[in-house]
C-alpha positions in Angstrom: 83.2 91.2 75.8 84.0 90.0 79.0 81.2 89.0 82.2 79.9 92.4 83.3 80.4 91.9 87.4 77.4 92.4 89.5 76.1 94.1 92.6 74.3 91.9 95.4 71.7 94.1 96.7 67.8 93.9 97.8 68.9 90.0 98.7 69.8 89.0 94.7 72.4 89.6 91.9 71.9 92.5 90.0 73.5 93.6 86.7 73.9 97.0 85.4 71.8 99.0 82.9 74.7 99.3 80.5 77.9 97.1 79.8 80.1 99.0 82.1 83.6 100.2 81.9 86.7 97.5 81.1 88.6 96.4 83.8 92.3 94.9 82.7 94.7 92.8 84.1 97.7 93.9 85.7 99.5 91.7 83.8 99.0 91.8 79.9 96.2 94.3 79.9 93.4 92.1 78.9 90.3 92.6 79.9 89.2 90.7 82.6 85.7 92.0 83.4 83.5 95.1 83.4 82.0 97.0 86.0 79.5 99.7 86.3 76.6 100.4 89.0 74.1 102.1 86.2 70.6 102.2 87.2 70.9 100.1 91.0 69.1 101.5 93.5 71.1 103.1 95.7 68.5 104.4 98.2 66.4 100.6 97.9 69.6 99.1 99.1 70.0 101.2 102.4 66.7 100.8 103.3 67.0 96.7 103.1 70.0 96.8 105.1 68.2 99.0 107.7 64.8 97.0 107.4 66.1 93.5 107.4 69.7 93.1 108.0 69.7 95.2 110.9 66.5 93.3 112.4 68.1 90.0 111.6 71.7 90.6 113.2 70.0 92.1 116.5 68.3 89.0 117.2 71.8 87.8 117.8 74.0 87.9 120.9 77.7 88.6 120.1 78.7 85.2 121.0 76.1 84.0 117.9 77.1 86.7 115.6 81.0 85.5 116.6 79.5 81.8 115.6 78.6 82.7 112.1 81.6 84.8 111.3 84.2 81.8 112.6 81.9 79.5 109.8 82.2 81.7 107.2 86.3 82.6 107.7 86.1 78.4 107.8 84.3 78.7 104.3 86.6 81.6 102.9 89.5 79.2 103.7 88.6 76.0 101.3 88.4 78.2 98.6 91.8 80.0 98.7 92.9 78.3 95.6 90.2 80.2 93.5 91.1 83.4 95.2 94.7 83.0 94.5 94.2 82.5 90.5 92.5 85.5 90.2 94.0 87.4 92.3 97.3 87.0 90.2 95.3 89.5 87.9 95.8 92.3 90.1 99.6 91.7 89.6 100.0 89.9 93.3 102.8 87.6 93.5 101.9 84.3 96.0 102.9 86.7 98.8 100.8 89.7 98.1 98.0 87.5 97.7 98.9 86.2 100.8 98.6 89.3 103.0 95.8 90.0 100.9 93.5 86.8 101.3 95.0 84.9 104.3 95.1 88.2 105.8 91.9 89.0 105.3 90.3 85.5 106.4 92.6 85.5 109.8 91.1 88.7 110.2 87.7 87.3 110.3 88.8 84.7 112.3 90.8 86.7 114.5 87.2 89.3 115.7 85.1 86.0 116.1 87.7 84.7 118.6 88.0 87.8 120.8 84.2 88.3 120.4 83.4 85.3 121.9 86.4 85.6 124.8 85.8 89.3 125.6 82.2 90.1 124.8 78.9 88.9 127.2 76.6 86.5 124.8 74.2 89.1 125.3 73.4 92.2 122.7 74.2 95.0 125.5 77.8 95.6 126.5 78.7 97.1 129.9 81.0 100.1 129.5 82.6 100.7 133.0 82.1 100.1 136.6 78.5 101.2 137.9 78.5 105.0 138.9 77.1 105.8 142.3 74.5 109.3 141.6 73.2 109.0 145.5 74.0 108.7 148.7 71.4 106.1 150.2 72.5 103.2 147.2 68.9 103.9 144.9 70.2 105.8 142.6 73.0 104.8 140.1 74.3 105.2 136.4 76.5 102.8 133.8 77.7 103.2 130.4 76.1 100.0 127.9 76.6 99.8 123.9 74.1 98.9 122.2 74.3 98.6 118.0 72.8 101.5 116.1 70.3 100.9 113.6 72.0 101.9 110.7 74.1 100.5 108.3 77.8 100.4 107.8 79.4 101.4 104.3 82.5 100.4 103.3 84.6 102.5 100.7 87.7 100.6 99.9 90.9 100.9 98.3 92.2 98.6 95.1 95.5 97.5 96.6 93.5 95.2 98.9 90.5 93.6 97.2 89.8 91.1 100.1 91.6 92.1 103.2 90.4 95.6 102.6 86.7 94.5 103.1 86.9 91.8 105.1 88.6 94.3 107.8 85.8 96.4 107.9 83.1 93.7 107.4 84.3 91.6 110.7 84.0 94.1 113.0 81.0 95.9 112.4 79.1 92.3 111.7 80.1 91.4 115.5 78.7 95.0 116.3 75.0 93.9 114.7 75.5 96.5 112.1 74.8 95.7 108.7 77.3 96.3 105.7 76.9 97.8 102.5 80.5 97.2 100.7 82.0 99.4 98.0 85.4 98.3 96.4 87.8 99.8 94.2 86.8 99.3 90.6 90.3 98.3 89.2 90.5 94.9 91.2 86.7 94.9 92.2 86.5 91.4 90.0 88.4 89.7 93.2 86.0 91.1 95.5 83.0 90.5 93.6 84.3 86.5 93.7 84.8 85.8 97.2 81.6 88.1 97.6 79.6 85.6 95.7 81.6 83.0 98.0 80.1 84.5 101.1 76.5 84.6 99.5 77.0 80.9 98.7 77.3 79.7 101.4 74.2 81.0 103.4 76.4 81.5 106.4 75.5 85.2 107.1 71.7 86.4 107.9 69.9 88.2 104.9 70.5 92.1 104.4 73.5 92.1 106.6 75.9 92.3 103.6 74.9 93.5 100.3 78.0 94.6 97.5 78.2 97.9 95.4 80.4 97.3 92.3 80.9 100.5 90.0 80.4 103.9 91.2 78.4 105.1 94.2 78.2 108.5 93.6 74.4 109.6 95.8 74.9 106.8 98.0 76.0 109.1 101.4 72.9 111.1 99.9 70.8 108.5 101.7 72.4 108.0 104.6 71.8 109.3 108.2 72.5 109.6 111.8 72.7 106.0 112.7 74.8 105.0 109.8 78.4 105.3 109.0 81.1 105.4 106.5 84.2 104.0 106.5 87.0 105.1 103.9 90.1 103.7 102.6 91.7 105.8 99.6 93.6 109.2 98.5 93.3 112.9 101.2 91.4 114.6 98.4 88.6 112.3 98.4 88.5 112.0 102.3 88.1 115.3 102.0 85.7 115.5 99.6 83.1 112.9 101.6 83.9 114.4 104.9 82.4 117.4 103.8 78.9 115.5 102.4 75.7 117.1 103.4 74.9 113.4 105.6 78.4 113.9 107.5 78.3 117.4 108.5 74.3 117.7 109.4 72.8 114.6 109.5 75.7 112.9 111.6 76.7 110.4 109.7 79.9 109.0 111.2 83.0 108.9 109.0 86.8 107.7 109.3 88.8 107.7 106.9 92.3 106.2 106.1 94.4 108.3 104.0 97.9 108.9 102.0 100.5 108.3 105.0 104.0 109.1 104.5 105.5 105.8 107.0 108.4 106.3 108.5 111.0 103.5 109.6 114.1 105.3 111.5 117.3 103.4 112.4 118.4 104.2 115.8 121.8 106.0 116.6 123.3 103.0 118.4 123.2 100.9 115.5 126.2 100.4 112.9 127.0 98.0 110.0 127.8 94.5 111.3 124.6 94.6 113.4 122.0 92.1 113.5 119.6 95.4 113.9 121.2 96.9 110.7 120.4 93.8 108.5 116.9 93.8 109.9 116.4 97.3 108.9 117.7 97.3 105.4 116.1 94.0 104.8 112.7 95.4 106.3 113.0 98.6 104.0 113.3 96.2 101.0 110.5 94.4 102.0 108.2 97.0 102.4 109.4 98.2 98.8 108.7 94.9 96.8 105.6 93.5 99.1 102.2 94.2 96.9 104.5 96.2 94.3 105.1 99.0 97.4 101.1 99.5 96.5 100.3 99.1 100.7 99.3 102.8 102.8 101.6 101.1 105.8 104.6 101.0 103.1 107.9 103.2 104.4 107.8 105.9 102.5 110.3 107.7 104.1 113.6 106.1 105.7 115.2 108.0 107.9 119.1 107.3 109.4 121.5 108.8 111.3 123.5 111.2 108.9 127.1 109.4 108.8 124.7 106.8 107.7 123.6 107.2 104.8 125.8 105.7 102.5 125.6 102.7 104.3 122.1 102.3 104.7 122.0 103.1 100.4 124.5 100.7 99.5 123.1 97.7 101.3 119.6 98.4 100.1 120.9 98.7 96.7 122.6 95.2 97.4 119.2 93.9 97.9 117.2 95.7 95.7 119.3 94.3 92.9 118.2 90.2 93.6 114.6 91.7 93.2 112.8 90.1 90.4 109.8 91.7 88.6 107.4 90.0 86.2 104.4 87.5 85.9 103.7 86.4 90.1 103.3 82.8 87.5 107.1 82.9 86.5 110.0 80.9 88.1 111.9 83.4 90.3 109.7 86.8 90.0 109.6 88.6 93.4 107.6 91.2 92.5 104.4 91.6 90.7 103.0 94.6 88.8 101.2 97.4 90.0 97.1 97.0 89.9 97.2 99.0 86.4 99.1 101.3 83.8 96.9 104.2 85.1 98.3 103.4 88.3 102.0 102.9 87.3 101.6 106.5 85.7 100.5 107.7 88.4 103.8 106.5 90.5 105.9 107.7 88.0 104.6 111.3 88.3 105.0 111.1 91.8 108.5 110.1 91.6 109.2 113.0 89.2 108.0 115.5 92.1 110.0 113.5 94.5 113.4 114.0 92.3 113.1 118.1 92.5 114.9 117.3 95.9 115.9 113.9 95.9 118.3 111.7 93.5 117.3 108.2 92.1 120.3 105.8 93.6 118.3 102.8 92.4 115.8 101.6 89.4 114.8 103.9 86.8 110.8 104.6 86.5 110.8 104.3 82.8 112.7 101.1 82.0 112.3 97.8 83.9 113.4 94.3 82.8 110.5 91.8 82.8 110.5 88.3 83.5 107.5 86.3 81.7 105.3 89.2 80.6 105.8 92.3 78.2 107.0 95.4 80.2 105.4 98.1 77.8 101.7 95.8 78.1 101.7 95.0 81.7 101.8 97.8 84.7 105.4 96.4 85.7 108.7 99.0 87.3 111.6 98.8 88.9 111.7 99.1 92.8 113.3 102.8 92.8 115.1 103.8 95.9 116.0 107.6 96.2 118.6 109.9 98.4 117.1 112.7 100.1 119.1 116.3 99.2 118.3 119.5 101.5 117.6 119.5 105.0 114.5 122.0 103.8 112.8 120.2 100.9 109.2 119.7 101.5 108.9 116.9 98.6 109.7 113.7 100.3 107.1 114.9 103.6 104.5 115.7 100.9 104.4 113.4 98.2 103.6 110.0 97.9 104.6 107.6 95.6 102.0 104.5 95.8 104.2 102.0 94.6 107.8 100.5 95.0 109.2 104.1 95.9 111.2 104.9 99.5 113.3 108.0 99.9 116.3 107.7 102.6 116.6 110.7 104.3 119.5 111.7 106.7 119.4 113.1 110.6 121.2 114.5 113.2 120.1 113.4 116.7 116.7 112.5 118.2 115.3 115.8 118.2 116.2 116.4 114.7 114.6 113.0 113.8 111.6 113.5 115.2 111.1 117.1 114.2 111.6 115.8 110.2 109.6 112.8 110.7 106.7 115.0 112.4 106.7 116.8 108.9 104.6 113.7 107.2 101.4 115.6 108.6 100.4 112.1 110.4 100.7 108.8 109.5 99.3 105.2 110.1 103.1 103.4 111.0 106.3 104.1 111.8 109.5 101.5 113.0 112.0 102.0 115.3 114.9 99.7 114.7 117.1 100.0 117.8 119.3 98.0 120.6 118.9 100.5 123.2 115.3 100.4 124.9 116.1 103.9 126.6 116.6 105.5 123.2 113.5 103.1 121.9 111.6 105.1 124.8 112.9 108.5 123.7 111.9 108.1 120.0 108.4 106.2 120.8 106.9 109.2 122.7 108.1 111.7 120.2 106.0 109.6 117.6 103.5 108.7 118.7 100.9 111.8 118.8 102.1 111.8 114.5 101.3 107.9 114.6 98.7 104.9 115.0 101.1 102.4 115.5 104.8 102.3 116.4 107.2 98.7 115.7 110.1 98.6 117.4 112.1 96.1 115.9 115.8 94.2 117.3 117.1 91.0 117.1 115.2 90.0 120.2 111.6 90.5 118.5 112.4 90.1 115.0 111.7 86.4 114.2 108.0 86.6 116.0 107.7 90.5 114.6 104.8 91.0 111.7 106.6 93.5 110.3 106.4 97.5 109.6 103.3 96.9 107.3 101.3 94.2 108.6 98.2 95.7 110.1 96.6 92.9 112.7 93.3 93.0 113.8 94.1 93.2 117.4 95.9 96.7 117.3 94.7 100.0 116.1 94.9 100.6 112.4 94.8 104.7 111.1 96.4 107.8 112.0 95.8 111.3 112.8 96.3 113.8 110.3 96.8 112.9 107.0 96.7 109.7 108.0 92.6 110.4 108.1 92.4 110.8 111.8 90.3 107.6 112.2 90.8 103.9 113.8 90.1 100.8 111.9 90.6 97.3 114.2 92.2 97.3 117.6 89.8 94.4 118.8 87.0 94.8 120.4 87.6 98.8 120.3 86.9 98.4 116.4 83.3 96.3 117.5 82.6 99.3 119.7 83.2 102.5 117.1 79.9 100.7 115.1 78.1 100.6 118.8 76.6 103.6 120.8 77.5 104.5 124.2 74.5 105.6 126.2 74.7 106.4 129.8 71.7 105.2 131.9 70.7 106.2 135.3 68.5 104.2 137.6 68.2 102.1 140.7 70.0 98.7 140.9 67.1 96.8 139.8 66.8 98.3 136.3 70.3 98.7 136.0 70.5 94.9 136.5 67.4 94.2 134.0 69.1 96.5 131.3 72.8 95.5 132.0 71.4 91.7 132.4 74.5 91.8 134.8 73.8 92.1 139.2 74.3 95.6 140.7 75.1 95.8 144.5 71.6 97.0 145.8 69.7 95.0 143.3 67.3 92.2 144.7 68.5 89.5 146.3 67.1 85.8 146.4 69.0 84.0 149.4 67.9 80.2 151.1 65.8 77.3 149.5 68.0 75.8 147.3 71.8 76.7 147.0 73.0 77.9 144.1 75.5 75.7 143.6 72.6 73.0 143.1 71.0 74.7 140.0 72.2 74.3 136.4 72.8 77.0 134.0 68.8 77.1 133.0 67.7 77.0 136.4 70.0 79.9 138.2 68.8 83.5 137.9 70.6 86.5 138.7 70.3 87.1 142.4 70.8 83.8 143.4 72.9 84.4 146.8 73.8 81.8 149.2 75.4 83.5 153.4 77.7 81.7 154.8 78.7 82.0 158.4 80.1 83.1 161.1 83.6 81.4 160.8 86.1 82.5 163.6 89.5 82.8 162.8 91.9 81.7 165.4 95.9 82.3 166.1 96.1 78.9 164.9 94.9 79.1 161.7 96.9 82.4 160.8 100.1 80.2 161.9 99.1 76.9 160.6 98.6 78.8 156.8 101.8 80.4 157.4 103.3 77.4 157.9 101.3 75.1 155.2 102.2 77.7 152.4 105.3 79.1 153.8 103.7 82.5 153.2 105.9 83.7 157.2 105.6 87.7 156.1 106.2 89.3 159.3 102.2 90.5 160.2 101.2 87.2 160.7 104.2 85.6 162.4 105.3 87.8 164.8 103.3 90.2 166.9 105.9 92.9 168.0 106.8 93.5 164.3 102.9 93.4 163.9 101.6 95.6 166.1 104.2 98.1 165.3 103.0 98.4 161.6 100.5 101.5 161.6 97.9 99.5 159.0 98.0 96.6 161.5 98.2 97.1 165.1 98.9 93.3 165.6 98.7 89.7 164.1 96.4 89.7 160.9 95.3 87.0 158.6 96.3 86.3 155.0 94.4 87.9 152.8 94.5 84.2 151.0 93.2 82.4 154.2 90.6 84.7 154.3 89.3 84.3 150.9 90.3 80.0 151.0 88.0 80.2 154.3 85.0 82.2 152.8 85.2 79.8 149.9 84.7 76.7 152.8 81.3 78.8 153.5 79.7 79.0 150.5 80.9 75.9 148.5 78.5 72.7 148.0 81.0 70.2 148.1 78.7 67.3 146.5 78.8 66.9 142.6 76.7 68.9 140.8 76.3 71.6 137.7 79.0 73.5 139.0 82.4 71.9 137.0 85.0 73.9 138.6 86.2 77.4 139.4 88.5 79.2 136.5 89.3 82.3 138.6 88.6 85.2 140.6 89.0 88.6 139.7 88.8 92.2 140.9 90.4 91.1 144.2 90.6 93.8 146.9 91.5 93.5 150.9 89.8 96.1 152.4 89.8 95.9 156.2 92.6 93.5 158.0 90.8 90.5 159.6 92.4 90.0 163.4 93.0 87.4 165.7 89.4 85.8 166.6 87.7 88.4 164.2 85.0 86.4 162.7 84.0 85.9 158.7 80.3 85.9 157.2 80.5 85.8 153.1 77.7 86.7 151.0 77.6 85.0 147.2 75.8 86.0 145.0 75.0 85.5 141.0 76.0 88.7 139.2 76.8 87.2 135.5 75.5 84.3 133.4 76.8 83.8 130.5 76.3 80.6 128.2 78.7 79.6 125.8 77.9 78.9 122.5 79.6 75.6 121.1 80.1 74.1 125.1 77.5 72.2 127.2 77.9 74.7 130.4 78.8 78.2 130.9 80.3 80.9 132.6 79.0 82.2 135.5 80.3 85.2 137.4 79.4 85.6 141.1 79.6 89.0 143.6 81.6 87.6 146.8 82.2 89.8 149.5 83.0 89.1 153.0 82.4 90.9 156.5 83.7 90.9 159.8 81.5 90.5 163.1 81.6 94.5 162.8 79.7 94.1 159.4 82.6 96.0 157.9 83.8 94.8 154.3 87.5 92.7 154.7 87.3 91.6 150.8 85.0 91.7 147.5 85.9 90.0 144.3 84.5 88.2 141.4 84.0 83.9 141.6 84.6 82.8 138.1 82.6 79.2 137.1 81.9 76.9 134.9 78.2 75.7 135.2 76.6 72.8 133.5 73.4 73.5 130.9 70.8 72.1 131.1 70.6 68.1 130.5 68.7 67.6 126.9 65.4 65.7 127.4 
C-alpha cells in the first residue's frame, strides 16, 4: 500500500484514522498515495489558527510579513526539481508544471514585492484621504484596514495543486490572516510535498498555515464572522457552500471561482495572412493543449466572424495535428494526460452534450494515439476541436468540457458577438484579437460587465503578452456570474478582501495615533532641533520646521524663465498676463515656488537625511505675484522604515503661504532618512 498523506494541523503531522482512499497517477494508474481526513479535528484546527496564528502574524507589520513570504518563495524555488518529478503524476508535461509551480512561487514573490512598495510597515492601512465631519478642523473621519481575526480557508481545485494554493496563501498571509488549506484530493500528493517544504523550512510563524488533506465536510460548521472561504471548483458546489448555515447567518465571507465558459473573439478586421490571425489560431491551440485544456481561464468558446469559419477550423486543425499526447517523460509529447480516468470520463460526457449542436472537426474522445504510456491505463485524449451548428443552441454557452475541448462558433457583427458571448452567464477571461483599437474599444465595453479580465492581443503586444490563460497576481482573477462572482489577486486589492474597512471618526490627534500617519490639525512640534538633523529613531511625527518670509521679486520670475527656458506667457510678458482672468498680471512658476520653499526648509549640512526621491500630491492653489512673499511649513506626516535597508522613507506635509496667509501650494516631501547608527 502506498504512504497514506497527512494533514498538518495543531502545529504537527497528523495521519488518518483509516488507510484512506487510493489516489492514482495520471499516467499508468498506479497508486501513488492515499488520502483521507478520518478522525482530524476539524473544529481543534480553527481554533489554533485563531489562537496562535492569528496572534503571531499581527505582531507583524506588512513590510515583515512581506520579508518572510519573499524567504519562503526563495525556499520553494531550490526545490523545483522535486516538485517537477512528482508533479509529472498529475499528467503535467514540463510546461504545465511550469504554470503550475513557477507560477505559483512568482506568485508568492510577486505579493511580497508590492507589499513592501505599496503597503506602510505598519499593521493599519489608510483607506482614503481624511474626511472633514466639522467646520472648526476638530472633528474628522478616515477609512483604515485592519486584519480580522479569523482564519482564511482555502478550497482548491486539482488542476492546480501548487499555484492554486499558493494564490490564495500569499495574499491573505500579507493580510495577517491565517490559512487553513484544503486541496483537491486527486493531485493532493503534490500539495501535501511542497506543504511539507514550507513546514521545513521554519520560514512562516506557527498556526498561520495548517493543511487539510481528505475531505472537509463540517469544517464551514466551525467557522464564523471573522473568517472566510475561498473556493475554486464546479457551480454546484459553489452553490452548495454558499448556502452553509456560517455564510448565510453567521457572515462568513465566501468567493468562489466557478465553471467559466472563456471566450476569445477574432475581430472583424482581421483576415488570413495576418500576423493577428496566426496569433489567434496559435493562442486557441495553446489554450487547448496547455495543462491538458484542464485550466478554468481555457477558451471554451471561439468565436469568429461568420465568413470565417472555415478558415479559423482549418488552420487550427493544422495545428492541432503536430500536437503530441503521452508520458510529459517521452521525447516529443506536447500534451500530458488529464489528472485522472474519472476526469477524462467526465470530459467525454461533456463533449457528448456539446455534439447535440455542434460537430467534432478534430480528435475523436474515444481513441487517441499515445506516445510512451498505454492509452486504455492512463487518463490520455485527443485535443477535440468542434463547429458550432445553430445560431439558437444553448449547449456550447452551457456546457463545459474541462479538458482539451473548444467549440468555434460563428458571428455576424459586434452586436451579434457580444450578445452570444454574453450567453456564457459570466466568465473569468475573454481575448480580443484585433488591429483596430476603435473596434478593440467597441468589443472591450460590451465585455466586460460578463468578464474579470479582458486580453487584447495584436502583433504589437504579443511577444510581451502572458496569454488568454495566464492569471497574474497583479490583475483581478474571477468573474461575475457563473464565473462565481468573486475576485482572487489584483495586488494589493486581494491583501485588502482578507482586511476590514472600518471608518473612524475623531479629532486629528487620534486620527494621527490610530492612522500612525499626521493629520492637518494634529499637534505640531516646531524649533529646537530641525528635523533634518534627527535620524529615523530620533524624528517623531509632528516634527515641523517654518521657514520664512522669502520675497519674490520680478527678477527671480525672469531669471527662472530664463534658467529653465520655461518663457510661458504669465510670467514673461505682463499685457498677456494681466489679461488672463486667473492672473491679473506677472505670476511665478509654480516650480520656482516650490524650488524656493525647498531653500527654506532644507539643512544643507550632511546629515541622516540621504536625498529626496519625490514629491507627490502636488497642487497650486493661489498664484504667487510679483513681491508676494513665501513662508513654508514642513512637517513629518509619515515614517516608514524599511526592512532590509539601513534608512527609511519618510513622508513630509509641505505647504506654503503667502504674506496674506492664503495657501499657494501643498504637497508631499518624499525622503530617504538614515536609521539609527548600531552601537
Amino acid at each position: 500500500m502506498s504512504r497514506l498523506l497527512e494533514s498538518y494541523v495543531h502545529g504537527r503531522w497528523v495521519a488518518a484514522a483509516d488507510e484512506g482512499t487510493p489516489l492514482l497517477s495520471a499516467i499508468d494508474s498506479a497508486e501513488v498515495a492515499r488520502i483521507s481526513s478520518a478522525g482530524t479535528d476539524l473544529a481543534g484546527a480553527v481554533d489554533y489558527a485563531r489562537a496562535v496564528g492569528g496572534p503571531a502574524l499581527a505582531r507583524l507589520t506588512f513590510h515583515e510579513r512581506a520579508a518572510k513570504l519573499k524567504q519562503l518563495g526563495q525556499t520553494l524555488l531550490t526545490g523545483k526539481d522535486e516538485f517537477y518529478a512528482t508533479s509529472r503524476l498529475t499528467g503535467a508535461t514540463k510546461r504545465d508544471s511550469a504554470i503550475d509551480i513557477d507560477g505559483g512561487i512568482g506568485t508568492v514573490l510577486s505579493y511580497a514585492s508590492k507589499a513592501r512598495r505599496e503597503l506602510p510597515n505598519d499593521t493599519v492601512y489608510l483607506d482614503g484621504a481624511i474626511e472633514p465631519l466639522g467646520k472648526h478642523g476638530t472633528f474628522f473621519g478616515q477609512h483604515i484596514y485592519t486584519s480580522r481575526r479569523g482564519v482564511a480557508v482555502q478550497i482548491n481545485a486539482f488542476n492546480f495543486p501548487v499555484w492554486g494554493f499558493l494564490e490564495k496563501l500569499a495574499p491573505a498571509f500579507i493580510a495577517g490572516v491565517p490559512s487553513i488549506v484544503k486541496p483537491a484530493s486527486q493531485t493532493a500528493y503534490l500539495t501535501e510535498l511542497v506543504f511539507r517544504r514550507i513546514i521545513e523550512s521554519g520560514v512562516l510563524p506557527e498556526g498561520s498555515v495548517q493543511l487539510l488533506c481528505g475531505g472537509s465536510r463540517g469544517l464551514l460548521d466551525h467557522l464564523g464572522g471573522q473568517d472566510s472561504v475561498a473556493f475554486t471548483g464546479s457551480a454546484d458546489t459553489a452553490a452548495i457552500l454558499r448556502a452553509h448555515p456560517a455564510v448565510v447567518g453567521e457572515g462568513v465571507r465566501f468567493t468562489a471561482e466557478a465553471d467559466s465558459l472563456n471566450a476569445s473573439v477574432l475581430g472583424s478586421d482581421v483576415v488570413p495572412g495576418d500576423p493577428e490571425f496566426e496569433l489567434y489560431v496559435k493562442q486557441l491551440v495553446s489554450e487547448m493543449t496547455a495543462k491538458a485544456g484542464q485550466k478554468c481561464t481555457a477558451i471554451r468558446r471561439a468565436f469568429v466572424p461568420a465568413a470565417m469559419v472555415d478558415d479559423v477550423l482549418e488552420a487550427t486543425k493544422a495545428r492541432l495535428a503536430k500536437v503530441v499526447v503521452g508520458d510529459p517523460d517521452a521525447d516529443g509529447v506536447t500534451m500530458g494526460a488529464l489528472a485522472s480516468v474519472d476526469q477524462r470520463d467526465e470530459v467525454v460526457k461533456s463533449i457528448r452534450g456539446l455534439t447535440k449542436s455542434a460537430t467534432i472537426v478534430f480528435g475523436d474522445p474515444e481513441l487517441v494515439e499515445v506516445v510512451g504510456a498505454s492509452a486504455a491505463a492512463g487518463a490520455f485524449m485527443s485535443p477535440i476541436l468542434l463547429r458550432g451548428g445553430d445560431k439558437a443552441a444553448t449547449e456550447p454557452h452551457e456546457i463545459e468540457a474541462f479538458g482539451p475541448v473548444s467549440t468555434v462558433l460563428g458571428y455576424d457583427d459586434t452586436e451579434d458577438l457580444i450578445e452570444l458571448v454574453a450567453r456564457g452567464k459570466g466568465s473569468l477571461v475573454a481575448s480580443v484579437v484585433t488591429k483596430d483599437a476603435a473596434l478593440a474599444r467597441e468589443i472591450v465595453l460590451g465585455l466586460a460587465p460578463y468578464h474579470g479580465r479582458v486580453l487584447v492581443l495584436n502583433s504589437e503586444d504579443a511577444r510581451e503578452s502572458t496569454g488568454h490563460g495566464s492569471p497574474l497576481a497583479v490583475l483581478v482573477h474571477g468573474g461575475p456570474g457563473r464565473a462565481g462572482g468573486g475576485e482572487e489577486l489584483g495586488g494589493i486589492r486581494g491583501v485588502l478582501h482578507h482586511m476590514q474597512r472600518t471608518a473612524v471618526q475623531g479629532t486629528p490627534n487620534v486620527l494621527t495615533a490610530v492612522g500612525n500617519k499626521w493629520v492637518k490639525g494634529a499637534d505640531r512640534v516646531a524649533g529646537g532641533v530641525h528635523p533634518f538633523r534627527k535620524d529615523l529613531g530620533e524624528l517623531r511625527l509632528g516634527d515641523t520646521i517654518v521657514g520664512g518670509p522669502r520675497p519674490v521679486s520680478r527678477a527671480d520670475i525672469q531669471h527662472f524663465a530664463e534658467f529653465t527656458g520655461d518663457t510661458f506667457y504669465a510670467h514673461t510678458d505682463p499685457e498677456a498676463a494681466a489679461a488672463n482672468p486667473l492672473f491679473g498680471g506677472i505670476v511665478a512658476h509654480g516650480y520656482l515656488v516650490v524650488s524656493l520653499a525647498a531653500g527654506l526648509f532644507v539643512d544643507p549640512a550632511p546629515g541622516p537625511v540621504l536625498a529626496n526621491f519625490g514629491v507627490d500630491n502636488l497642487r497650486f492653489l493661489t498664484p504667487v505675484q510679483v513681491d508676494d512673499s513665501l513662508t513654508v511649513t514642513l512637517t513629518a506626516k509619515q515614517i516608514t522604515p524599511r526592512q532590509s535597508a539601513s534608512y527609511g522613507e519618510v513622508r513630509w506635509d509641505a505647504v506654503v503661504v503667502n504674506q496674506k496667509d492664503e495657501a499657494v501650494a501643498t504637497y508631499d516631501v518624499l525622503t530617504l532618512v538614515a536609521k539609527p547608527e548600531e552601537s
